[in-house]
N, C-alpha and C positions, 0 to 999 in steps of 0.2 A: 249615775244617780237614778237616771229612769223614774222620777216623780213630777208629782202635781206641785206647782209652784204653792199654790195654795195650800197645800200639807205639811208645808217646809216652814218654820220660825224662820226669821231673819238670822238670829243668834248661828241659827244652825246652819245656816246656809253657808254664812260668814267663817264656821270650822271649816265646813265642804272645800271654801275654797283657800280656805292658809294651807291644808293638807297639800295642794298643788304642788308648791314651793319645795314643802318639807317631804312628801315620798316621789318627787320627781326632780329634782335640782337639778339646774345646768349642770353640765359638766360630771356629772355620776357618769361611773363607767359601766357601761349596759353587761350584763351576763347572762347569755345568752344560748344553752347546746342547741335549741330548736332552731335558730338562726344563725350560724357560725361566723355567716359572710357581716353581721353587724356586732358579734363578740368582742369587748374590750374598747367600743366605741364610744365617746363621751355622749351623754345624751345632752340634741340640741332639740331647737324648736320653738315653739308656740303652743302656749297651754290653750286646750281646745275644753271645754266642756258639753257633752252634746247631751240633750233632754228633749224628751216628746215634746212635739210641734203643737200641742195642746196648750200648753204654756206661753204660745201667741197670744192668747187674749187673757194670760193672768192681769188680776189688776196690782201682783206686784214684779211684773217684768220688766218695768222702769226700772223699777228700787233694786234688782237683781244682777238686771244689764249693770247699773253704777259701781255695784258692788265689787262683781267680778271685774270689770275693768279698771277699779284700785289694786286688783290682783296681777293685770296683763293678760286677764283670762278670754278670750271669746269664746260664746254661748253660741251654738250652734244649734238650730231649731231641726229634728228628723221624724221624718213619718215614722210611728209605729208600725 
């Protein structure tokens, strides 16, 4: 995503993360020629969402954090 929590609608944030779900689902089987050794693999895991650590001090990283964890998503804060 790489934005400003502040430039993001809720509305939209809220597609951001149903998209998760729907172009990443457990169980897809990965295809993959750059990686051979993970070809054909069900994809598992943990939906991770990572965005600028600038987004610490949004005043909607509550309402964000909430959001994405109705998802199963964690928000991961990374330096630019």
């Amino acid at each position: 995503m790489g934005s400003d929590f502040e430039n993001i609608q809720t509305n939209t944030f809220t597609i951001y993360l149903s998209e998760f779900s729907e172009k990443y689902s457990h169980g897809t089987l990965i295809r993959s020629n750059k990686y051979p050794d993970i070809d054909g693999s069900p994809l598992t895991g943990q939906y991770i969402l990572e965005v600028p650590d600038i987004n610490l001090n949004s005043a909607k990283r509550i309402e964000f954090e909430a959001l994405a964890a109705n998802y199963n998503i964690t928000i991961r804060y990374k330096s630019e």
